[in-house]
C-alpha positions as CSV (number, residue, x, y, z in Angstrom):
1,X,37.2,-44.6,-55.6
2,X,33.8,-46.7,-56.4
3,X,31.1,-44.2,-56.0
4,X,29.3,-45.4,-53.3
5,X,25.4,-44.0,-51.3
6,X,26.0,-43.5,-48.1
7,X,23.1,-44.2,-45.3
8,X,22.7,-43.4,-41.7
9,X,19.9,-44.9,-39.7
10,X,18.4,-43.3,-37.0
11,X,16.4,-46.4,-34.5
12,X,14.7,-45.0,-31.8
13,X,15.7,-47.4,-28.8
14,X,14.1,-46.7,-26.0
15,X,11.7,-43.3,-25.3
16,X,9.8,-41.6,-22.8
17,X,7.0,-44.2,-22.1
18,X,4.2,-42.4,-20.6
19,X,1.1,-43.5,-22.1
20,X,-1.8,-44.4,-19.3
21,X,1.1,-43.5,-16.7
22,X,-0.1,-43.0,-13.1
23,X,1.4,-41.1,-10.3
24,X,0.9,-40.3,-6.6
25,X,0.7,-36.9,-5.6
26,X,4.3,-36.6,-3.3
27,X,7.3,-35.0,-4.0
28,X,9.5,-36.0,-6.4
29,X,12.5,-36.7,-4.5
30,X,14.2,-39.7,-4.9
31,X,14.3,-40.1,-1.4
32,X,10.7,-39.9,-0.7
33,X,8.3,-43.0,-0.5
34,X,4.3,-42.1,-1.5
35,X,1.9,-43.0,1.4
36,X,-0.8,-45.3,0.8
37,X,-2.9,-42.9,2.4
38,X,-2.7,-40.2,0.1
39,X,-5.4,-40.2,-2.5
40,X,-3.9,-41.0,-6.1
41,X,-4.2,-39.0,-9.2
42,X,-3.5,-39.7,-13.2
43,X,-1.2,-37.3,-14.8
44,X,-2.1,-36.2,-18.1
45,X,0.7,-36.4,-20.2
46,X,1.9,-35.7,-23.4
47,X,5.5,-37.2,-24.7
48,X,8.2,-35.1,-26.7
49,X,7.5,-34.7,-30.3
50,X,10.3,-34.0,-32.6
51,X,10.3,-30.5,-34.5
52,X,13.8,-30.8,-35.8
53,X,16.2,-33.5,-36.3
54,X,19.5,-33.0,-38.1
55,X,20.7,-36.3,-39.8
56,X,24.4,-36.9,-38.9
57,X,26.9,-36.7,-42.0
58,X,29.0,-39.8,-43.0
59,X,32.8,-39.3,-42.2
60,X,34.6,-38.7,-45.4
61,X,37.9,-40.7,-43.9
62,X,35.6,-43.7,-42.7
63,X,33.5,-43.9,-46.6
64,X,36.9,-43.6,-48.4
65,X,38.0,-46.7,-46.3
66,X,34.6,-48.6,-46.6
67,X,34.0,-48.4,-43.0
68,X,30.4,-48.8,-41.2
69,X,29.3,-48.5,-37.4
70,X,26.9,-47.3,-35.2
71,X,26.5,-44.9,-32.2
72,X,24.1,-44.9,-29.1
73,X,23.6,-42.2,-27.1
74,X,21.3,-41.2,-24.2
75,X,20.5,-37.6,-24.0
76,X,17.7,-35.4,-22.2
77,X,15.0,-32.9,-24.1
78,X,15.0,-29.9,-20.9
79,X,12.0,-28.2,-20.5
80,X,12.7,-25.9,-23.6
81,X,12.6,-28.5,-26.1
82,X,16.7,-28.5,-26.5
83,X,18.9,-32.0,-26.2
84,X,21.0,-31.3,-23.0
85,X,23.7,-33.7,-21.7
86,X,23.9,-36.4,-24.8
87,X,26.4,-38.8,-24.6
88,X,27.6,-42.0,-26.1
89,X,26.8,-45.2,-24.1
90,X,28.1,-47.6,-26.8
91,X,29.6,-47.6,-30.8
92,X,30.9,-50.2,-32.8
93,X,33.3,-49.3,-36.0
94,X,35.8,-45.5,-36.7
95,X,35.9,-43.1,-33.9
96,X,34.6,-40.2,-36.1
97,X,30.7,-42.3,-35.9
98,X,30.6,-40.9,-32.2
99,X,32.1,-37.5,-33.3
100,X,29.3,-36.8,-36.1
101,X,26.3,-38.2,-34.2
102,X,26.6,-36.0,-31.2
103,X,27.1,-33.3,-33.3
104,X,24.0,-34.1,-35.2
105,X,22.0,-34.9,-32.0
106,X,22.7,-31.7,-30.4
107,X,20.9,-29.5,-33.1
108,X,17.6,-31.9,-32.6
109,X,14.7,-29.4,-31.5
110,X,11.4,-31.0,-29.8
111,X,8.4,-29.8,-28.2
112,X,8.6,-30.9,-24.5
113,X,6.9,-33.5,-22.3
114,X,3.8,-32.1,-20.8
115,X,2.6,-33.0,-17.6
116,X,-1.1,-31.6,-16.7
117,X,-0.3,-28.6,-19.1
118,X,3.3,-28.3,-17.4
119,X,6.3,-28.5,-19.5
120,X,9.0,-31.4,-18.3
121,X,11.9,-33.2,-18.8
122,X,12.0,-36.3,-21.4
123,X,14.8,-38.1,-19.6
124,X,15.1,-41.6,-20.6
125,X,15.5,-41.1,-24.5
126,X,18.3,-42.9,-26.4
127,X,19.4,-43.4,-29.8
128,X,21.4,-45.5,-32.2
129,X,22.6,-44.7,-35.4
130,X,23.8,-46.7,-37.7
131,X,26.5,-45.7,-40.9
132,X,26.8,-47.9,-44.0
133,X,27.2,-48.3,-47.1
134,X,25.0,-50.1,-49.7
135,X,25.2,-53.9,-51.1
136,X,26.1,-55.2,-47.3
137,X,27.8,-58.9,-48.0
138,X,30.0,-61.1,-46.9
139,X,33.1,-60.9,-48.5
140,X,34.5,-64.1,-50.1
141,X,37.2,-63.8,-47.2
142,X,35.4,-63.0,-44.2
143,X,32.9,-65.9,-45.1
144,X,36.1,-68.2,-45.1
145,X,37.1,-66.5,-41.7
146,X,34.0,-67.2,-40.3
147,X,34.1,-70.7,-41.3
148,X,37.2,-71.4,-39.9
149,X,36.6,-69.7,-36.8
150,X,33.3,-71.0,-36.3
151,X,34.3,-74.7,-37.0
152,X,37.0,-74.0,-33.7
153,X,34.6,-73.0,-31.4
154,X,32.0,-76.4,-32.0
155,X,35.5,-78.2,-31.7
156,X,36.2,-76.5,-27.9
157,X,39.3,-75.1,-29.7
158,X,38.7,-72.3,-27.6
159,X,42.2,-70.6,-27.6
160,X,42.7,-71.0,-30.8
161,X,39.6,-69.7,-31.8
162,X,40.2,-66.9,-29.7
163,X,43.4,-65.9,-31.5
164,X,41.9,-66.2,-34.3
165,X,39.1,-63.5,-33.2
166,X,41.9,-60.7,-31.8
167,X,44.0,-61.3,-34.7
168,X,41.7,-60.7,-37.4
169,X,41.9,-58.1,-39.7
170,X,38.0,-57.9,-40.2
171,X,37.4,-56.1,-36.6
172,X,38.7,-52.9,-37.8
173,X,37.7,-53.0,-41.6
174,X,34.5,-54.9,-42.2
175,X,31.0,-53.7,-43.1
176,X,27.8,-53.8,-40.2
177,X,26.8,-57.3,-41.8
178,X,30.1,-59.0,-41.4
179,X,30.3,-57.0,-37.7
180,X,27.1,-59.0,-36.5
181,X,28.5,-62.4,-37.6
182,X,31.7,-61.2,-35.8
183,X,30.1,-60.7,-32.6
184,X,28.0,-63.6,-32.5
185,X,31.4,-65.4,-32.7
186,X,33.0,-63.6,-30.0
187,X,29.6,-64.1,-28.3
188,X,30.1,-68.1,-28.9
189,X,33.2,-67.6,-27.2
190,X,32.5,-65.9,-24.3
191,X,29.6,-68.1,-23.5
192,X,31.5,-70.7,-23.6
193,X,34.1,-69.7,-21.2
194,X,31.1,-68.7,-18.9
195,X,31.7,-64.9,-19.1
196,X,28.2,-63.4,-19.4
197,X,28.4,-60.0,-19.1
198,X,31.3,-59.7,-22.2
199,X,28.9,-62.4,-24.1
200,X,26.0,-59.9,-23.3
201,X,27.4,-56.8,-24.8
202,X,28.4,-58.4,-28.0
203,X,24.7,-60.2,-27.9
204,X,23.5,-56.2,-27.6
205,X,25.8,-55.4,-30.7
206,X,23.1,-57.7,-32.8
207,X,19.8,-57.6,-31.5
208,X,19.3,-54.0,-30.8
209,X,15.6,-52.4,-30.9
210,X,14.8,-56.1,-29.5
211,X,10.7,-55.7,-29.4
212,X,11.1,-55.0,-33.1
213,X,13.6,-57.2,-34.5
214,X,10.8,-59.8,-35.7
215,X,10.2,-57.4,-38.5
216,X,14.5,-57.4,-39.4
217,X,15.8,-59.1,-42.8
218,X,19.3,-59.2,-41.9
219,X,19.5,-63.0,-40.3
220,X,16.6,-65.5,-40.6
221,X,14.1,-65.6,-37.8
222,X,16.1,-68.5,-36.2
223,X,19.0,-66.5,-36.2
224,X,17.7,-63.9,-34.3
225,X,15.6,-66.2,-32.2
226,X,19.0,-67.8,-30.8
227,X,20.3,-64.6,-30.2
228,X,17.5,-63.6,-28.1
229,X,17.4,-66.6,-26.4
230,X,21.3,-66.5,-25.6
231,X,20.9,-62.9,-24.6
232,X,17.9,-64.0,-22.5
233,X,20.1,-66.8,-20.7
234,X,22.9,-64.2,-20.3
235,X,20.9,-61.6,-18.4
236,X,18.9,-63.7,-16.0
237,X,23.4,-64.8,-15.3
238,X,24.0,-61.3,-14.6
239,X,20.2,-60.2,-12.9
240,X,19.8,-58.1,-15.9
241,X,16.1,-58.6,-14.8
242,X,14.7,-55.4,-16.6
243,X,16.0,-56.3,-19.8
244,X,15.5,-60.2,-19.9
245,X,11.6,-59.4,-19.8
246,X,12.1,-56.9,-22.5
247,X,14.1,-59.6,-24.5
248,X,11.2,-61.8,-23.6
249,X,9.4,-59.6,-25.0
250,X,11.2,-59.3,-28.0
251,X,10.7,-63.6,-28.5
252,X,6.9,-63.4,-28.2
253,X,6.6,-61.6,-31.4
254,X,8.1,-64.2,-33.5
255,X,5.0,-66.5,-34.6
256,X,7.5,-69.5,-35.3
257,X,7.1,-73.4,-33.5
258,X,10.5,-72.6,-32.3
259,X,9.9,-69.3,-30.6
260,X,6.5,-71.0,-28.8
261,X,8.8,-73.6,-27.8
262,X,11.4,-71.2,-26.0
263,X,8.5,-68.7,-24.9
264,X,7.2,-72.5,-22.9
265,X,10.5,-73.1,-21.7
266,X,10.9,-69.2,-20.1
267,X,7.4,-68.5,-18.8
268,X,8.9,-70.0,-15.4
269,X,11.7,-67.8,-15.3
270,X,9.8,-64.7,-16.5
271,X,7.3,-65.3,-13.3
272,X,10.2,-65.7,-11.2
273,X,11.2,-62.5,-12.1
274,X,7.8,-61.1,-12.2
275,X,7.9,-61.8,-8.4
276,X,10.6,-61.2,-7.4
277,X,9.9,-57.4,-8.0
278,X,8.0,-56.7,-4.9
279,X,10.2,-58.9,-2.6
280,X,11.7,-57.7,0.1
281,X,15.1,-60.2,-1.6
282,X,18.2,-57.5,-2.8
283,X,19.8,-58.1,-6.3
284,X,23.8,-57.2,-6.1
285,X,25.5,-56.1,-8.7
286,X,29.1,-55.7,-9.0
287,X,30.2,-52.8,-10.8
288,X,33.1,-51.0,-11.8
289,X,33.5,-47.5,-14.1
290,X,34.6,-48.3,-17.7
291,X,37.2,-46.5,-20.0
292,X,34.3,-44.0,-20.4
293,X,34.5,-42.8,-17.1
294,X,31.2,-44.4,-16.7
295,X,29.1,-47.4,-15.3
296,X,25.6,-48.1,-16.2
297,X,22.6,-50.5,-14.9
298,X,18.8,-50.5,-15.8
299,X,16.9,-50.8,-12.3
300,X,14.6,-53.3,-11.6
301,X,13.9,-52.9,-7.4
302,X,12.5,-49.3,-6.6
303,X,15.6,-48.3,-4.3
304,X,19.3,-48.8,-4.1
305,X,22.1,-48.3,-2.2
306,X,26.1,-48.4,-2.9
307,X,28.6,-50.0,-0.5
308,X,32.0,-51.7,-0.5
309,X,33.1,-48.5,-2.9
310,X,37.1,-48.8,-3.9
311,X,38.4,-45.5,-6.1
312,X,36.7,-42.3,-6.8
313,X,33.0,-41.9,-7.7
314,X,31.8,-38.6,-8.7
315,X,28.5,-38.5,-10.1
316,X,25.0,-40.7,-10.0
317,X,22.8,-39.6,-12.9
318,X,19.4,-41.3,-12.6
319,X,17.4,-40.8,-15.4
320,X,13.5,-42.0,-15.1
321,X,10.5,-41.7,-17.6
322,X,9.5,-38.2,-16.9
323,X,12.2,-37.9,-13.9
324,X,16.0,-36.9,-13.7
325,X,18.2,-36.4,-10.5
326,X,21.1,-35.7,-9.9
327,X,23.6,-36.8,-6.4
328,X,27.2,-37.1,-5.2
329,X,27.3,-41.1,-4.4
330,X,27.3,-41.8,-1.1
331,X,28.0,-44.9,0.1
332,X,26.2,-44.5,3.6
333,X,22.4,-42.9,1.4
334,X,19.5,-45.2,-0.1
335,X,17.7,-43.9,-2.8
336,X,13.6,-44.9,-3.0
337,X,12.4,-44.4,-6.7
338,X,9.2,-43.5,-6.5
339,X,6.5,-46.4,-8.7
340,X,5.8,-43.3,-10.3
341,X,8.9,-42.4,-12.0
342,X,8.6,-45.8,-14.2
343,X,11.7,-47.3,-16.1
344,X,15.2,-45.8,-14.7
345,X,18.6,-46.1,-16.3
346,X,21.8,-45.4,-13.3
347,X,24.6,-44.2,-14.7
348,X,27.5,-43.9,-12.3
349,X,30.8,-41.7,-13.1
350,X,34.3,-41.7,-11.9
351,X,37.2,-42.4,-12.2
352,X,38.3,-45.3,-14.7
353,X,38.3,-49.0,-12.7
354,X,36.7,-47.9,-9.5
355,X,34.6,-50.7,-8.3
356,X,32.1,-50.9,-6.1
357,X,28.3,-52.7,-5.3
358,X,25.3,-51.6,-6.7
359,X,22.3,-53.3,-3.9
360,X,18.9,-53.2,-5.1
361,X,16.4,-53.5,-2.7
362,X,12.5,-52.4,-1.6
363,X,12.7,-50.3,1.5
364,X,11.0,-51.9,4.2
């Protein structure tokens, strides 16, 4: 076998944000609204800081077959400093990725959050690592794949074009470069047959660590730059309304003619969404539990609810800056996030296909 140096990359995605973070002295229940009354106070506090962080080992079985991939996973650093509850929220490429990264992420060591000399929970920390190989190309025949493929979808020949994508070899053996290129196809596809939410997760598969992808070499700026903006599009579809201002984000640090032009033409969507915050206006979301045995939403409102729930839900895992509950979910309870908590990532459990509504909402 070619000798070959193997790489993992560890990106930090998304951390416990608490710089210049303010919160009102009431409980922390979820269910508990401050009182404008009550005099405010700002927290001193410190994030996590890593002491110990194991890098994950490159599967022998996926190397020998030039396989490459990447895990996420969310986990929580407890109040000791350990990595409690990790677990995968999406992977691309072999099945031992997800194996070895747990492992490795379960052995990381930090020193906790503080908050006003108090040790805390970090609970909204996630992670993707990526496993390849060096000299990432397009292969002679995955460039002619692509091509082809490609050339269909610009033509509407969207059925062939998607039997082309299922049948293709290259899903199951190709390198992270050639994965990209095969998403933003599928992506193509599934834009064009007006299914956001399967066009957003292969969109998510290529522009990952958005706010920094300006500083990526692995498509041209305009490359990325119509990936954001397609991603953008696709979110405001699905009232991803959280993420579409971080994508916006991400946009506004390209210093190209074409990101000022697409930064113009969102400004009126992003202050749409800027207002509609506050608004007493509920966001629906349909949602049902995935082959994981999980379903999962960033909030955008400060409350929610659950109704119309078909199948079994067992657990809502609520995972805030520098707050984490835990509740069975009730269809008939509201739950009022506190301003304080920042950022919150839902994650809903049961059993495979239950469906339900996630309503976001402002109590009144």
């Amino acid at each position: 076998m070619k000798k070959r140096t193997l790489s993992v990359l560890v990106t930090m995605l998304v951390s416990s944000a608490y710089a210049n973070a303010t919160a009102s002295s009431t409980s922390d229940n979820a269910d508990t609204k401050s009182n404008p009354a009550t005099a405010r106070l700002v927290d001193e506090i410190i994030t996590a800081k890593t002491i110990k962080r194991v890098e994950p080992k490159f599967p022998i079985v996926a190397a020998r077959n030039g396989h490459e991939g990447w895990v996420e996973i969310s986990y929580v650093v407890d109040k000791d400093g350990n990595v409690v509850e990790p677990f995968v929220t999406d992977s691309l490429g072999h099945n031992a990725f997800k194996s070895v990264a747990l492992t490795a992420v379960k052995q990381w060591q930090f020193e906790p959050a503080m908050r006003n000399g108090e040790a805390i929970e970090s609970c909204q920390n996630q992670v993707r690592m990526e496993f390849s190989l060096t000299n990432q190309k397009l292969s002679r025949s995955f460039y002619s794949f692509y091509k082809s493929t490609n050339a269909l979808l610009q033509e509407n020949k969207l059925e062939q074009a998607k039997q082309e994508l299922s049948d293709t070899r290259f899903k199951n053996d190709s390198n992270l470069l050639e994965q990209s290129y095969l998403s933003m196809l599928w992506a193509d596809y599934f834009q064009k047959t007006n299914q956001p939410r399967k066009q957003l997760k292969q969109l998510y598969n290529v522009t990952s660590n958005v706010k920094q992808l300006y500083k990526s070499d692995r498509f041209s700026p305009e490359v990325h730059l119509y990936n954001l903006q397609q991603r953008f599009i696709a979110e405001l579809n699905t009232q991803q309304f959280a993420n579409a201002l971080d994508t916006f984000e991400g946009i506004t640090k390209f210093d190209t003619p074409t990101a000022k032009t697409i930064i113009t033409n969102f400004q009126p969507y992003v202050d749409q969404i800027l207002a509609l915050k506050e608004t007493s206006k509920a966001i629906i979301h349909d949602g049902t539990i995935s082959e994981n045995g999980r379903w999962h939403h960033r909030l955008y409102k400060h409350g929610f609810s659950l109704s119309d729930v078909s199948g079994n839900l067992s657990r809502l895992d609520i995972r805030c800056n520098g707050h984490r509950v835990t509740y069975v979910p009730n269809p008939n309870n509201y739950w009022d996030i506190p301003a304080s908590w920042g950022s919150c990532h839902l994650y809903i459990e049961g059993d495979k296909g239950a469906n339900f509504k996630l309503v976001e909402s402002n109590k009144a």
